[in-house]
C-alpha positions in Angstrom: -4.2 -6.8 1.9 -0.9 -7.2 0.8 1.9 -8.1 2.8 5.4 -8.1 3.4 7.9 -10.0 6.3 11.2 -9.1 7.2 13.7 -9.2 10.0 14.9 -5.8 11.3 17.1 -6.1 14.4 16.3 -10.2 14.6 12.7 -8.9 15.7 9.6 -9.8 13.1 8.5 -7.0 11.1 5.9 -6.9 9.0 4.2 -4.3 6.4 1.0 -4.2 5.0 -0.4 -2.4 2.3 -3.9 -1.8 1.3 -4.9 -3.8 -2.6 -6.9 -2.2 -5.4 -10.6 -3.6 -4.9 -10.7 -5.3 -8.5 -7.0 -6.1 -9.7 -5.7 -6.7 -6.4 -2.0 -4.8 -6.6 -0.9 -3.4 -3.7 -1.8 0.5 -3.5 1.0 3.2 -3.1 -0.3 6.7 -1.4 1.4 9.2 -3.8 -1.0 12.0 -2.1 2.8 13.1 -1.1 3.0 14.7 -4.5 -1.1 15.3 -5.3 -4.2 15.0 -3.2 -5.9 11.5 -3.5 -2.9 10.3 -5.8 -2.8 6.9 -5.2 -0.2 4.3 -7.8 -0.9 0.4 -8.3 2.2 -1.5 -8.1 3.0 -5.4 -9.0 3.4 -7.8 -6.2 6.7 -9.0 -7.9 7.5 -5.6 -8.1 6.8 -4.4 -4.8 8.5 -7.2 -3.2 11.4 -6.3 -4.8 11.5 -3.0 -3.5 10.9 -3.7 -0.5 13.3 -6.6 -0.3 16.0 -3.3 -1.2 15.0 -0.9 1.0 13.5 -2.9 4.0 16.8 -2.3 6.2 18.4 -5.8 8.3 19.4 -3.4 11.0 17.9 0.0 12.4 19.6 -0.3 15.9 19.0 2.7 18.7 19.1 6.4 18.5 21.9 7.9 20.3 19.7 10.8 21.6 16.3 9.1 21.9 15.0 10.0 18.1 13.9 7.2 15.9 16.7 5.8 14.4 14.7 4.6 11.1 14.9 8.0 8.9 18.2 8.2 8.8 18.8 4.5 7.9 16.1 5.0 5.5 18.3 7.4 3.4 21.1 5.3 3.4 18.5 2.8 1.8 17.0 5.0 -0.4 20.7 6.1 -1.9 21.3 2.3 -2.5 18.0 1.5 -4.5 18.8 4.9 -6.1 22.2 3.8 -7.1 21.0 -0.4 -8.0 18.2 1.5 -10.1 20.5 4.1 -11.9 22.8 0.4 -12.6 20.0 -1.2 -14.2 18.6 1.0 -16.3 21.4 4.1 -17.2 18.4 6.9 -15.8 16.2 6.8 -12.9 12.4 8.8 -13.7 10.9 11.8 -11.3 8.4 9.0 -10.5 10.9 6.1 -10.0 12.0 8.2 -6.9 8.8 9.0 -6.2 7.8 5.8 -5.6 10.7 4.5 -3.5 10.5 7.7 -1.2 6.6 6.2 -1.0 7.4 2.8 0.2 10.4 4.2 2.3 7.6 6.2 4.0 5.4 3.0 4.5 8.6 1.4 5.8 8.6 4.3 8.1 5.4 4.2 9.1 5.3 0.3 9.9 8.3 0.6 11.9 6.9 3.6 14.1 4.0 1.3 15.0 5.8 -2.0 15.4 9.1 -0.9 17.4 7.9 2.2 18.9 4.4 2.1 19.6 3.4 5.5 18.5 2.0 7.0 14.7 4.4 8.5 12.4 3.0 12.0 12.1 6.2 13.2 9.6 4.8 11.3 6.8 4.7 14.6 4.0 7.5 16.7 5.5 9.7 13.7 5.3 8.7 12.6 1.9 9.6 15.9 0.7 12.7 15.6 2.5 14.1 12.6 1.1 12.5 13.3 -2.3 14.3 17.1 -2.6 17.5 15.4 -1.0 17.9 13.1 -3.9 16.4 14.7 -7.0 18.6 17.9 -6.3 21.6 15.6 -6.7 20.6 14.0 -9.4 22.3 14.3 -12.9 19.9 15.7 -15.9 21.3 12.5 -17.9 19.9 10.2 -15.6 16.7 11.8 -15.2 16.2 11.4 -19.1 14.8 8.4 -21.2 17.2 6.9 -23.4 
């Protein structure tokens, strides 16, 4: 099992992801976008990402929703916008794979700070996937 640590509102919070059986990478659910998909993903890699997105500070809902989806798009934008940076493009599956781990971000916070399952998890990947790939250049969704 693979797992990450952070500090979100100066309470421990910790996510854990499932590890192929013979390589050991951590497992991504992509079943978001196909039944059974399912993406391997470095440590190092992973890490990374979830160093990026992981937010510091979630804080409280004003009208008793969960405050983490829409600090998770702020997030998202960011890695979007470091990624675009880095390499002049971002890939369909780039952001397919963030929206992933911002759902698993999600999801651990649900059951850590709220004590309840995060039932959302495919309407809300399509949500933040759509929101960002509709805004998204052509030029960046090339390879150069």
């Amino acid at each position: 099992m693979y797992k990450y640590s952070h500090r979100i509102d100066s309470q421990e919070f910790l996510i854990s992801v499932e590890e192929h059986p013979i390589d050991k990478k951590p497992l991504i659910d992509m079943s978001y976008l196909r039944d059974g998909l399912i993406q391997t993903i470095s440590d190092q890699e992973l890490k990374e990402d979830f160093k990026n997105l992981v937010p510091a500070n979630v804080g409280k809902g004003m009208f008793g929703e969960s405050p983490i989806e829409p600090k998770m798009l702020d997030q998202l934008k960011r890695v979007i916008e470091l990624h675009i940076q880095k390499y002049n493009r971002i890939l369909q599956s780039d952001l397919g794979t963030y929206v992933a781990e911002s759902i698993i971000i999600i999801d651990a916070y649900y059951k850590q700070f709220l004590n309840k399952e995060f039932e959302d998890k495919k309407k809300t990947f399509n949500t933040l996937f759509n929101f960002y790939y509709q805004q998204l250049p052509e030029k960046w969704m090339n390879v150069q």
